[in-house]
VOGU-3710 file (C-alpha; in Angstrom, 3 decimals, decimal comma):
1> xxxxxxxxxx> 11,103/7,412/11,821  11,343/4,656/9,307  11,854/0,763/10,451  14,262/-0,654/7,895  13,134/-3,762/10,127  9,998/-3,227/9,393  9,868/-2,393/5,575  12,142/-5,305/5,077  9,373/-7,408/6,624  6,608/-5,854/5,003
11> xxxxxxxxxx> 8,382/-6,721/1,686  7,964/-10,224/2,163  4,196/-9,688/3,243  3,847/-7,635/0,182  5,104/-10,268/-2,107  3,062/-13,441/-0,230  -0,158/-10,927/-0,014  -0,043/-8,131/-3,169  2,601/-8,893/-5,466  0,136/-10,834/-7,752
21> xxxxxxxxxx> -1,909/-7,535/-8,321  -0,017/-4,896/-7,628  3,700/-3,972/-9,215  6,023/-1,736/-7,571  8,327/-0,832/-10,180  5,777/-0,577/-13,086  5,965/-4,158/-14,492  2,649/-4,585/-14,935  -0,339/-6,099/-12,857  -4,300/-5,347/-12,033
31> xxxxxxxxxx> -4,099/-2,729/-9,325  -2,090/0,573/-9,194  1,580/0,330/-8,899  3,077/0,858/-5,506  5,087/3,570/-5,723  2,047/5,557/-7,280  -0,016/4,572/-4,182  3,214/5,438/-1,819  3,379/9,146/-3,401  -0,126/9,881/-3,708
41> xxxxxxxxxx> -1,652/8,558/-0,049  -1,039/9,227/3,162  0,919/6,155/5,429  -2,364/5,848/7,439  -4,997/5,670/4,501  -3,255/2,881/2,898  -3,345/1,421/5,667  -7,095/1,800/6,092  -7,315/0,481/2,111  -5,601/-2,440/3,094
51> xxxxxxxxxx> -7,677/-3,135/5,954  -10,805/-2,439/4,428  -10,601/-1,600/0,793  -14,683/-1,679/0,261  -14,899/0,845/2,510  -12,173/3,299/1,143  -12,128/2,991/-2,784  -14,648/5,607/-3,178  -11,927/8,205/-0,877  -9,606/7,173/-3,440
61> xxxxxxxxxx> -11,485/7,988/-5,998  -11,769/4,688/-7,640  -15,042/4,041/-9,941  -14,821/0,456/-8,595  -13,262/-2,171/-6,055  -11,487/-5,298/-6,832  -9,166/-5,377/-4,186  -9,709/-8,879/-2,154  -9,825/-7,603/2,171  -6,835/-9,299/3,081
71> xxxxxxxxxx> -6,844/-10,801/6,747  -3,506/-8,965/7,477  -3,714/-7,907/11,132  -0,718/-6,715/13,956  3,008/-6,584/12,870  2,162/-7,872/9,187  -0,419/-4,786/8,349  2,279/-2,591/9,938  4,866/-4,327/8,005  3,228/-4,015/4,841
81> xxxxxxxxxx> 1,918/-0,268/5,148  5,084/0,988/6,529  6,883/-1,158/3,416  4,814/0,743/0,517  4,868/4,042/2,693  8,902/3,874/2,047  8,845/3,433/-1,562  8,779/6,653/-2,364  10,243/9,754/0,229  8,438/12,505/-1,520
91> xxxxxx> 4,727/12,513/-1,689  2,020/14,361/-3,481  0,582/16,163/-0,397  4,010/17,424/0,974  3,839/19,638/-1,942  1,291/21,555/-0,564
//
């Protein structure tokens, strides 16, 4: 079940934290849009990204890092991952 709570919080931790890198409606930006990530990973591997991108951008089959590790821990790391997870309803690997 989705926390509206929750996304609406991880909005605003997505716009103190990633908004400077990352887009979510294809305006531009250094990383991957949002709502590519949100259809193409799994809630619980962005999550892991987020927590420790060094470890996880070769999974994601990324030639390279530059994603900062953000210190995001408890309600904001929820908030955030559960707040990219919504962007999009359909993903990539329901379609298999």
């Amino acid at each position: 079940m989705i926390s509206t709570l929750n996304a609406a919080n991880g909005e605003k931790v997505y716009l103190q934290n990633c908004a400077n890198c990352h887009s979510i409606n294809m305006s531009g930006g250094m990383g991957p849009d949002l709502n590519i990530v949100s259809y193409k990973r799994k809630k619980e591997d962005i999550k892991k990204y987020i927590q420790d991108p060094v470890a996880m951008y070769v999974k994601f089959g990324y030639s390279s890092n530059a994603m900062p590790t953000l210190r995001l821990k408890g309600d904001e790391l929820e908030a955030v991952t559960e707040f990219i997870n919504t962007l999009q309803p359909f993903k990539e690997w329901m379609k298999n």
